[in-house]
C-alpha positions as CSV (number, residue, x, y, z in Angstrom):
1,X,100.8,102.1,116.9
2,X,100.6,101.5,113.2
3,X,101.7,103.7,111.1
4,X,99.7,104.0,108.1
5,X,96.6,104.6,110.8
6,X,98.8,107.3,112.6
7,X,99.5,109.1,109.0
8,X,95.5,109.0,108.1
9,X,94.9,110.7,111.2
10,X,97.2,113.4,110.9
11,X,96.6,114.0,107.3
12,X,92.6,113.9,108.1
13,X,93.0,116.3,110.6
14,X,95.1,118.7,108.5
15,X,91.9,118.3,106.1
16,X,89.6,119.3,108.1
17,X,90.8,121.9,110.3
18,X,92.8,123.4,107.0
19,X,89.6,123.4,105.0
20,X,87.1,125.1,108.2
21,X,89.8,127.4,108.1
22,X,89.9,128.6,104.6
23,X,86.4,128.6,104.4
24,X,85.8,130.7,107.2
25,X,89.0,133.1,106.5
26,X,91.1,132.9,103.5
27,X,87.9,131.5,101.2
28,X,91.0,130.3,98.9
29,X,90.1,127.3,96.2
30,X,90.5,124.4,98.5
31,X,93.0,122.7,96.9
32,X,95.3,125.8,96.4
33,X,94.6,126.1,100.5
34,X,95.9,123.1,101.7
35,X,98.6,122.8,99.3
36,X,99.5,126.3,100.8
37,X,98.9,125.8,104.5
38,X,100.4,122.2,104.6
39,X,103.7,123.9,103.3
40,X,103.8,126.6,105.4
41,X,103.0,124.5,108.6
42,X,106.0,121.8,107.1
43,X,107.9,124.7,107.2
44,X,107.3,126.0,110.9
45,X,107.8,122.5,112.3
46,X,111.1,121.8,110.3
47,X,112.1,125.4,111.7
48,X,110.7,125.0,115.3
49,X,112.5,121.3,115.6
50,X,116.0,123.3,114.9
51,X,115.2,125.5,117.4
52,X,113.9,123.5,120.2
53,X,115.6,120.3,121.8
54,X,113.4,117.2,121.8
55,X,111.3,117.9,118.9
56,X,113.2,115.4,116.2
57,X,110.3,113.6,116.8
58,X,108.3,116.2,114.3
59,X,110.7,115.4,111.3
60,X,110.1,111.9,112.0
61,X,106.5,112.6,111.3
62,X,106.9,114.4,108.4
63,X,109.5,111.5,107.0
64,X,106.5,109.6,106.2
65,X,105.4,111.4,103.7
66,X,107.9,111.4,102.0
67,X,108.5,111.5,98.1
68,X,107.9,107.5,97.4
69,X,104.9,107.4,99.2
70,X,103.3,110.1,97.4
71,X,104.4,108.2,94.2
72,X,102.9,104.9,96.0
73,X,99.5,106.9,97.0
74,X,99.4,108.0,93.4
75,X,101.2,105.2,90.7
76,X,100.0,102.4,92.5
77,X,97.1,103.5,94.7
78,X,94.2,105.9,94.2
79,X,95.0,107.7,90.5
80,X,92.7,105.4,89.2
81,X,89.9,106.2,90.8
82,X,90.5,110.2,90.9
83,X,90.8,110.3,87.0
84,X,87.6,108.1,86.5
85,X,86.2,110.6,89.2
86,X,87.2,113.3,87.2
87,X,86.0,111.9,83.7
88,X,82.5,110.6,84.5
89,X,80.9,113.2,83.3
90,X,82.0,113.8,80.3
91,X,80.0,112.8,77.1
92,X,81.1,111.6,74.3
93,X,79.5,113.7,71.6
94,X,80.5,116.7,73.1
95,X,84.0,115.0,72.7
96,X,83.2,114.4,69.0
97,X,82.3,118.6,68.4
98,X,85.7,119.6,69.5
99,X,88.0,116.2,68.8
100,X,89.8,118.1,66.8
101,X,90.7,120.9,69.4
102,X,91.4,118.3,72.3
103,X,93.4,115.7,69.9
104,X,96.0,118.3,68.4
105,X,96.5,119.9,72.3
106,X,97.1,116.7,73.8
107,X,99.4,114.9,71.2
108,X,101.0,117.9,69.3
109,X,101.0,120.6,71.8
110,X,102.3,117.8,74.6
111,X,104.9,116.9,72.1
112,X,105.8,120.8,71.0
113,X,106.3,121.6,75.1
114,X,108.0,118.6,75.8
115,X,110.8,119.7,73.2
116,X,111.0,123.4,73.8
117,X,111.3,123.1,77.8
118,X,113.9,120.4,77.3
119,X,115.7,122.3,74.8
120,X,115.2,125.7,76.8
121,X,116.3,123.7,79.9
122,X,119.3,122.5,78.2
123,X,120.6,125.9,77.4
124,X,119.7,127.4,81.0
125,X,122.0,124.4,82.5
126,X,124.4,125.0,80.3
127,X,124.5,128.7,81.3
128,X,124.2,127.5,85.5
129,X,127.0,125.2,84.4
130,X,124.7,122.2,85.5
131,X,125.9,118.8,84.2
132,X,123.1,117.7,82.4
133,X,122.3,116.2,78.7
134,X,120.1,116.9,76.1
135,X,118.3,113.2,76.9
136,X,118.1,114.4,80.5
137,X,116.3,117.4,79.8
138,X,113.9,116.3,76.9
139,X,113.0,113.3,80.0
140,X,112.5,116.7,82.2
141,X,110.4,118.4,79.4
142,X,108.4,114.8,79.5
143,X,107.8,115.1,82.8
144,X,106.1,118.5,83.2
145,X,104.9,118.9,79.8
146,X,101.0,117.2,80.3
147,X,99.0,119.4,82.4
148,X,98.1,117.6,85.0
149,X,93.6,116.2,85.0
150,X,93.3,116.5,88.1
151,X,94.1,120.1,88.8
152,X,92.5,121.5,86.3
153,X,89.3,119.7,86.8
154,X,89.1,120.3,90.3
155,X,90.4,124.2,90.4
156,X,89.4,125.6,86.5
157,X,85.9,124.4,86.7
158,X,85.1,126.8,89.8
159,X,85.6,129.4,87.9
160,X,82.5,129.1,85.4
161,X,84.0,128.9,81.7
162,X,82.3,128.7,78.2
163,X,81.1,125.7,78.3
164,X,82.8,125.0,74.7
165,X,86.9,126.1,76.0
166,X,85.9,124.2,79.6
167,X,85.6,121.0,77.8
168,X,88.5,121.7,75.6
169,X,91.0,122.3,78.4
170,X,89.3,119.4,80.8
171,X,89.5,116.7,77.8
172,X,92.8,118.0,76.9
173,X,94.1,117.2,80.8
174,X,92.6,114.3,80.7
175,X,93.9,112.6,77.1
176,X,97.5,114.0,77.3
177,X,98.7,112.0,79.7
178,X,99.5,108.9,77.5
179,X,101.4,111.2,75.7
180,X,103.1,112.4,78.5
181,X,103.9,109.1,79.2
182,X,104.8,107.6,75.9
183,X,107.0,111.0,75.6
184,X,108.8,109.6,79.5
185,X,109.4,106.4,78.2
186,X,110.9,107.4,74.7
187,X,113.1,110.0,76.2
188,X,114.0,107.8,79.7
189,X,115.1,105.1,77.3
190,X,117.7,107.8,75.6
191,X,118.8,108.2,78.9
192,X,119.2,104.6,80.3
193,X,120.6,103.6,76.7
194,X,117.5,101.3,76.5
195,X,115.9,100.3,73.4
196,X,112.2,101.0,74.1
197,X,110.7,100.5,70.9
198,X,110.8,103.5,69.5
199,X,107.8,106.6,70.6
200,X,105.5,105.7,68.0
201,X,105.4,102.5,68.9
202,X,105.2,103.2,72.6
203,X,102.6,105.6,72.0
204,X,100.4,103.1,69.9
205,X,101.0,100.5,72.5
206,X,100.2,103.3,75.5
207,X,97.0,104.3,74.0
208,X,95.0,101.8,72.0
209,X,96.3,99.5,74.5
210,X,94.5,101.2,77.2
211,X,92.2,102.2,75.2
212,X,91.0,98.7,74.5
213,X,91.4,97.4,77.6
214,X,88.6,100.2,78.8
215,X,86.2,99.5,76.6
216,X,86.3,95.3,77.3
217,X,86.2,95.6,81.2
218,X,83.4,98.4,80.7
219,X,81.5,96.2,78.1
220,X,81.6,93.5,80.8
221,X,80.8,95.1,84.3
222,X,78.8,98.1,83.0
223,X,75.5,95.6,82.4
224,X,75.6,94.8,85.8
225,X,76.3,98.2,86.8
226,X,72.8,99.2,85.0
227,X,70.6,96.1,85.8
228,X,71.1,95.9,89.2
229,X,68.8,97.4,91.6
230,X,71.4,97.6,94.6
231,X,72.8,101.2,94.9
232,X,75.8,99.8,96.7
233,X,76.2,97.3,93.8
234,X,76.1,99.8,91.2
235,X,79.5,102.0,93.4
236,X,81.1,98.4,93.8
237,X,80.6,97.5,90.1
238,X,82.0,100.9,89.1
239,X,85.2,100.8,91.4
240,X,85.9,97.0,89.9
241,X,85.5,98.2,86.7
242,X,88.1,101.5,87.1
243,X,90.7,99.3,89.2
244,X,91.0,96.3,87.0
245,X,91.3,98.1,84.1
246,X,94.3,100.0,85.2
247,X,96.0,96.6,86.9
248,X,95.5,94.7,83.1
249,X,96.9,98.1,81.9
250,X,100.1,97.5,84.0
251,X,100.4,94.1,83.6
252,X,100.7,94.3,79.8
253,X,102.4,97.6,79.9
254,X,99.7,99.9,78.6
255,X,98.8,103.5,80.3
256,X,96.5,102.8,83.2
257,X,95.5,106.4,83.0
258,X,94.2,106.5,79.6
259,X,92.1,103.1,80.5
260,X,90.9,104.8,83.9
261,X,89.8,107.8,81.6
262,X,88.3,105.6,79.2
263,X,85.9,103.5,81.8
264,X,84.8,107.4,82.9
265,X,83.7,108.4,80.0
266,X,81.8,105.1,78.4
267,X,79.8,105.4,81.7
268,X,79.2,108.8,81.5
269,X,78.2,108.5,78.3
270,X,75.9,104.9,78.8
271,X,74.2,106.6,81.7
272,X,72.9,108.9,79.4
273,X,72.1,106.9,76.8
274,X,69.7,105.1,79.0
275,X,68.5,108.3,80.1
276,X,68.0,109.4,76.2
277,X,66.0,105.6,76.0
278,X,63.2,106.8,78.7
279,X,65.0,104.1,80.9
280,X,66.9,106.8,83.4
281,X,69.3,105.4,86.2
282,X,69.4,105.8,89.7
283,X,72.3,107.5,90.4
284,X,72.0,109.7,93.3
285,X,74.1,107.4,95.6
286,X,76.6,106.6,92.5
287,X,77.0,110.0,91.8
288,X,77.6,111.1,95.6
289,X,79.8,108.6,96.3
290,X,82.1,109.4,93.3
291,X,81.9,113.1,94.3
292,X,82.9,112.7,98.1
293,X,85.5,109.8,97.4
294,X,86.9,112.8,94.2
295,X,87.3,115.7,97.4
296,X,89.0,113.5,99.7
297,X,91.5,112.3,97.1
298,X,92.4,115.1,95.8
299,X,93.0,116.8,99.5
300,X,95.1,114.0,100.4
301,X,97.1,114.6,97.2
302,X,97.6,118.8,97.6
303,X,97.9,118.0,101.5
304,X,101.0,116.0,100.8
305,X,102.4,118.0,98.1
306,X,102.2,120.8,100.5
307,X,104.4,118.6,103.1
308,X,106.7,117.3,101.1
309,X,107.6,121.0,99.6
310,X,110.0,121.5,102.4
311,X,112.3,119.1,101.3
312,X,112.7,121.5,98.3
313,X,113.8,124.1,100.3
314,X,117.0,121.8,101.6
315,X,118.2,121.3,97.9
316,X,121.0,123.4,96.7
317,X,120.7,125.9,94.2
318,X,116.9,125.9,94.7
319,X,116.3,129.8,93.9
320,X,117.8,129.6,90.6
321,X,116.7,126.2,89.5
322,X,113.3,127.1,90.4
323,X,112.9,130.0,88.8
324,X,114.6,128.5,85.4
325,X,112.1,125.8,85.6
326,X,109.4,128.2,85.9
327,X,110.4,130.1,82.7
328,X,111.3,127.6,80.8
329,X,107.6,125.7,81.5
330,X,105.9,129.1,80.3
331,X,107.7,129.8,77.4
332,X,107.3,126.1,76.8
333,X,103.8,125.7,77.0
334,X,102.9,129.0,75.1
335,X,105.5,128.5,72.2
336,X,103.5,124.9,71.7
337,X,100.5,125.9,71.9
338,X,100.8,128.6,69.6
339,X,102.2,126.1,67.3
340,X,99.2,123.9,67.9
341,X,96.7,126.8,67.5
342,X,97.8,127.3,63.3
343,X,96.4,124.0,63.0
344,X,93.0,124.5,65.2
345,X,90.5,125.9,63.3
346,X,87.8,127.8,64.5
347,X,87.2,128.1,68.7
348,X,84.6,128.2,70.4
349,X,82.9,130.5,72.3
350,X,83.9,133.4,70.3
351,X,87.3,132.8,71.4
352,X,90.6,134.3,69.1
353,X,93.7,132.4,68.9
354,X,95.6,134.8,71.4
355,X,93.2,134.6,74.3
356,X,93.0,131.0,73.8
357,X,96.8,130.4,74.4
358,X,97.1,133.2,77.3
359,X,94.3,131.0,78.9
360,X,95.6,127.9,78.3
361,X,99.1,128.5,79.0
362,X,98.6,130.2,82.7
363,X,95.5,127.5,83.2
364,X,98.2,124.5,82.2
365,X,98.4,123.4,86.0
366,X,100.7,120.5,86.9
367,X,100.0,118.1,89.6
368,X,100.9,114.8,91.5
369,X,101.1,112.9,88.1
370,X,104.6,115.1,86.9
371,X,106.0,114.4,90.2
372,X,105.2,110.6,90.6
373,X,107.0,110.4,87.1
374,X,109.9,112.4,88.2
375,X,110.6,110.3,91.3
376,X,110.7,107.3,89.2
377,X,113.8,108.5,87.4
378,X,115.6,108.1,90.7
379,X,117.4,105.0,89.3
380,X,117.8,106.4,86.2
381,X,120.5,109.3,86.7
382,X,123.0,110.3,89.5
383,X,122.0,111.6,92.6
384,X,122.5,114.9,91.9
385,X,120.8,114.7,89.0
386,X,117.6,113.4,90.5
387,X,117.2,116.1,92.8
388,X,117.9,118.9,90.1
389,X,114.6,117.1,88.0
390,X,112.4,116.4,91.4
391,X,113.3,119.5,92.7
392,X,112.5,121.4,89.1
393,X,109.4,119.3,88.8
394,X,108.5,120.5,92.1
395,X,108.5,124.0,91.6
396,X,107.1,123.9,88.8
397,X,104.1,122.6,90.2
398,X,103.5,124.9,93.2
399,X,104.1,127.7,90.9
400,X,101.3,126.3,88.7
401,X,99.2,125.0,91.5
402,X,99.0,127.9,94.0
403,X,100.3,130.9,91.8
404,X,98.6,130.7,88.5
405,X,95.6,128.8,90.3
406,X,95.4,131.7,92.5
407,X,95.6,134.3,90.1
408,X,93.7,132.2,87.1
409,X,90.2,134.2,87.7
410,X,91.8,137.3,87.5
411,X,93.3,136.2,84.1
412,X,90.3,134.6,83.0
413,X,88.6,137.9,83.7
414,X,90.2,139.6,81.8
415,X,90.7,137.8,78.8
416,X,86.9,137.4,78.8
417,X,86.5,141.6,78.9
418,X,88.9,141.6,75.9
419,X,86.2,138.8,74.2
420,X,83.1,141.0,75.0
């Protein structure tokens, strides 16, 4: 039987069944569920396959989901349409109130973290007597130092924020990550002894690249997008418009995420002008597809995460790694945004600077993007090396993911009792 069809069974069926679980049980966030259970059932089936003759077949199962598919799924699959399904509804003068707020947290504070984990990093393998370089680390600090759009759109925004700081963390997810990347390919190139161009100029070519890109595919498919009077057209002309985007974007070497974030917004934001006009859209069918095709993309994504965790567990030194990659990331991200905060201004929502970066640093949740760019360093550094970054990355991620997700209402709670 084929396999890809035998994978989308199984991973369906953890789905559902995980999901009509948690809602009837746990009542977890969804995604923080089926991250969970999908690790803890990896787990019990790696365990019961040791213990019982005849069940090799299990790990065979679990082999195909293994870390390059998940950076196939993602890099050259479906991230595309999960950040435009994340992005299309945000407006563009909302963006314009706090442009200030979202630009300095995605470029400066991206850059700031990036620095201090690798540098914090550094020193920690230097004290585990780990062989690794300054260039090495800075590529970690890269990797992990963009909070990741998707889960913070999909696990913050159950949690009903001020408007204001809700837009400030969702736009800053959502715009950091051609930094994030610019910031990989600068430091990668240190590593690999590749001249890349220098960052400036990768970031230039990584955003307005993308950037333009976006707006020229939106400027052509968006007018049939709003003048015709087929539903199905309207979904069909959006999907063409997210997917080429982000091909152009890697065929000329710009940041395909940026570009799918881009085409979000400008539709977002046209759909409204139209509605603004007296000349409303249909978009019931536009806006349930995006919404339904958003849910199963993302449990795909935390459903393998989850499965591919217990490969972690095989790595040496995983206690100690982990937990060093887990300190460094929060001293990291609060030492940049602190930075970042000086040059601010006035928040919203009555918000002081100290509540701002306790919410921002334990809401800074990673995802599927830091660890699709950490697999790609496989050719990059020794063996060893890669699984000390992957398997970092990796923690760092769960710890984000199911520990700070579940615990962020708590902290949100009472950071907001502090603001009353």
């Amino acid at each position: 039987m084929d396999h890809f069809l035998t994978s989308t069974v199984i991973l369906l069926l953890l789905i559902v069944v995980l999901g009509y679980f948690n809602e009837k049980i746990t009542k977890f966030t969804h995604e923080i569920a089926l991250m969970l259970f999908a690790a803890v059932i990896g787990g019990a089936l790696v365990i019961l396959s040791m213990i019982f003759k005849g069940t090799e077949s299990v790990l065979d199962i679990l082999n195909r989901f293994q870390f390059f598919n998940l950076e196939n799924f993602l890099i050259e699959g479906v991230l595309c349409f999960m950040l435009f399904a994340g992005s299309c509804h945000m407006r563009l003068p909302d963006f314009k109130k706090h442009a200030r707020a979202i630009s300095l947290l995605a470029i400066v504070a991206t850059f700031l973290g990036a620095v201090f984990y690798g540098l914090l990093f550094f020193g920690a393998s230097k004290l585990l007597g780990l062989p690794l370089t300054l260039p090495v680390c800075l590529m970690f600090g890269s990797i992990v130092a963009p909070t990741d759009p998707i889960a913070a759109t999909s696990i913050l925004k159950k949690f009903n924020l001020p408007s204001g700081i809700s837009f400030i963390i969702e736009g800053e997810s959502l715009l950091n990550d051609g930094m994030g990347v610019a910031l990989f390919v600068f430091f990668s190139g240190m590593v690999t002894a590749e001249k890349n161009g220098g960052f400036f100029f990768v970031m230039a070519k990584e955003l307005f690249g993308a950037i333009l890109v976006g707006i020229i595919i939106t400027a052509v498919c968006f007018p049939i997008f709003s003048h015709t009077k087929d539903k199905t057209r309207q979904i069909f002309a959006s999907l063409l418009t997210v997917s080429l985007s982000y091909v152009l974007c890697e065929i000329f070497d710009f940041s395909g995420a940026i570009a799918s974030v881009v085409c979000g917004v400008l539709f977002s934001t046209l759909t409204s002008y139209y509605s603004e006009k007296g000349k409303p859209l249909d978009l019931d069918q536009y806006d349930i597809f995006w919404s339904i095709l958003d849910t199963l993309l993302n449990s795909i994504l935390y459903v393998m995460l989850g499965l591919s965790f217990i490969h972690i567990l095989q790595m040496p030194y995983v206690l100690i790694l982990s937990l060093s990659a887990i300190l460094a990331n929060l001293i990291g991200r609060s030492g940049s945004l602190g930075v970042t905060s000086l040059l601010i201004g006035p928040l919203p929502d009555r918000y002081d600077k100290m509540s701002f970066i306790k919410l921002l640093t334990w809401g800074g949740l990673r995802g599927g993007l830091s660890v699709a760019l950490a697999m790609s360093t496989q050719d990059m550094v020794d063996s060893n090396i890669y699984t000390i970054i992957l398997g970092g990355t990796y923690a760092i991620v769960f710890f984000t993911t199911i520990i700070q997700g579940m615990t962020m209402h708590r902290v949100y709670q009472r950071i907001k009792k502090g603001i009353d």
